[in-house]
C-alpha positions in Angstrom: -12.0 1.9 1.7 -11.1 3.6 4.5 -10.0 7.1 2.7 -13.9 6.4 0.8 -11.7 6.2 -2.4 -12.6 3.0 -2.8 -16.4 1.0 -2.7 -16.3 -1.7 0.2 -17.7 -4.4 -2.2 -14.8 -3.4 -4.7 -12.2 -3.2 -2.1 -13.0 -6.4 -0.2 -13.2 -8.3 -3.8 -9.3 -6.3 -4.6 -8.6 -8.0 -1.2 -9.7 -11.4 -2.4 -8.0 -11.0 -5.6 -4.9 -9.7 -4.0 -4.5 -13.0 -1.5 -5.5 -15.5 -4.4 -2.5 -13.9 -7.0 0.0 -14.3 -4.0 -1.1 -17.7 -3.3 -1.3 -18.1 -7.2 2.3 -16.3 -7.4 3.9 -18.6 -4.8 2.8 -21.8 -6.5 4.1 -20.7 -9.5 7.3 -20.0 -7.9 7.2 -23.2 -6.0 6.5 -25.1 -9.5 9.5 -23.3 -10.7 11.9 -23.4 -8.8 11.1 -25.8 -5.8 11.3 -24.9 -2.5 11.3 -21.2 -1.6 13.8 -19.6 0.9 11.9 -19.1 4.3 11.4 -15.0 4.6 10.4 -13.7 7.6 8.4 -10.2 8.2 9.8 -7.1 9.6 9.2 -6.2 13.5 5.7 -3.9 13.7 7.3 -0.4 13.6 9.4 -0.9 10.5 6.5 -3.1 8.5 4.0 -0.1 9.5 6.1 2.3 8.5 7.2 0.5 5.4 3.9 0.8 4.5 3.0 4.2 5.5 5.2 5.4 2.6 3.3 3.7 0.1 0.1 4.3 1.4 0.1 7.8 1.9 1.7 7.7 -1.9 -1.3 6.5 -3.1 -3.6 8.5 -1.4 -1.9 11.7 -3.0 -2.1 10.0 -6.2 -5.7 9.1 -5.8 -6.6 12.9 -4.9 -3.9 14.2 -7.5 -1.4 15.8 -5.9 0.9 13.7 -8.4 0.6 14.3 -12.0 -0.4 12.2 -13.8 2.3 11.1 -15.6 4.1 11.0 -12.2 1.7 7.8 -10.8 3.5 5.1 -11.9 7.1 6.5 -10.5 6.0 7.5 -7.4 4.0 4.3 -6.2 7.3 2.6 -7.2 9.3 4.7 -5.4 7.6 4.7 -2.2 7.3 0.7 -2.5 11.3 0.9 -3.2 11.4 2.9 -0.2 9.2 1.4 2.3 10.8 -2.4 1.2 14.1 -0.9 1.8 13.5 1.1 5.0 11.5 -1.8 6.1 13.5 -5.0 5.5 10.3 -6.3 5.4 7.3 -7.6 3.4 4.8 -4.6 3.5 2.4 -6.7 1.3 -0.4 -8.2 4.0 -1.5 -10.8 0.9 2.6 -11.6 0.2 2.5 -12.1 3.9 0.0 -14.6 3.9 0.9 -16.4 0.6 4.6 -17.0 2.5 2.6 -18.5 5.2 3.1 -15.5 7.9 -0.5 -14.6 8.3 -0.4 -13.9 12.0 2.9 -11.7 11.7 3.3 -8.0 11.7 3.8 -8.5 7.9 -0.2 -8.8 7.8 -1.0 -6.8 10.6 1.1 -3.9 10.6 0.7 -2.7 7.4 -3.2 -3.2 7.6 -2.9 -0.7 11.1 -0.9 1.4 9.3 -3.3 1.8 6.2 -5.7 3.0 8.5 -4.1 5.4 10.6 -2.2 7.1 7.9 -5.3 7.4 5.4 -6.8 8.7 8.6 -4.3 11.3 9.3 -3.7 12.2 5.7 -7.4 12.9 5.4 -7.3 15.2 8.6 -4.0 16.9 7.1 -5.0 17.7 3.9 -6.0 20.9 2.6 -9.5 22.0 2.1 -10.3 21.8 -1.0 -7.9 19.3 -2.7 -5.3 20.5 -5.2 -7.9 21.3 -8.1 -9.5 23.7 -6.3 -6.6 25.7 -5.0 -4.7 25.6 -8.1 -8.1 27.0 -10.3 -8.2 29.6 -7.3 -4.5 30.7 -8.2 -4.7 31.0 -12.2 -7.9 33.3 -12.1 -9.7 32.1 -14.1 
């Protein structure tokens, strides 16, 4: 919503839907196989950065600097990467399903949404990567 990728009334209700499947998810798990380990959230820094690297993955796949084919791979990558790097939960809505909804698991990754759509956006080239690339073939 931020990068204007994404309407407001369609992201708030992906929001919505997001936090209900988590909740939905944990019951499940919960009906499963009983109690859940307790997990707890990452400090700020690594949960923001966790997060970076997925968010500014999607943003380049949104604006197609990925191929196509690509999409898939590289969101699971940079999830891989920021849950690794992170140690944490990087999921705001898996956050608040696990009953950490004032933690920097739901905080830090919302900051860090912003400010890295934000500088992406201010980063990128003019033009986006169709433009430059129809520039280069000549015709």
């Amino acid at each position: 919503m931020i990068g204007r990728r994404l309407p407001i009334v369609s992201g708030i209700l992906y929001l919505i839907a997001q936090v209900a499947g988590a909740l939905l998810a944990r019951e499940a798990a919960v009906l499963t196989v009983g109690k859940l380990p307790a997990y707890h959230a990452g400090g700020p820094w690594a949960e923001g950065f966790g997060f970076a690297f997925l968010m500014l993955t999607v943003v380049a796949v949104s604006d197609k600097y990925v191929p196509r084919a690509g999409t898939g791979l590289a969101i699971g990558a940079a999830l891989a990467a920021g849950l690794v790097t992170s140690k944490g939960i990087i999921n705001p809505a898996i956050a608040v399903a696990m009953g950490q909804a004032l933690s920097p698991g739901t905080w830090a990754p919302l900051v860090s949404a912003v400010v890295f759509t934000v500088l992406f956006t201010l980063m990128e080239l003019k033009g986006g990567p169709q433009e430059q690339g129809a520039g280069a073939s000549g015709g």
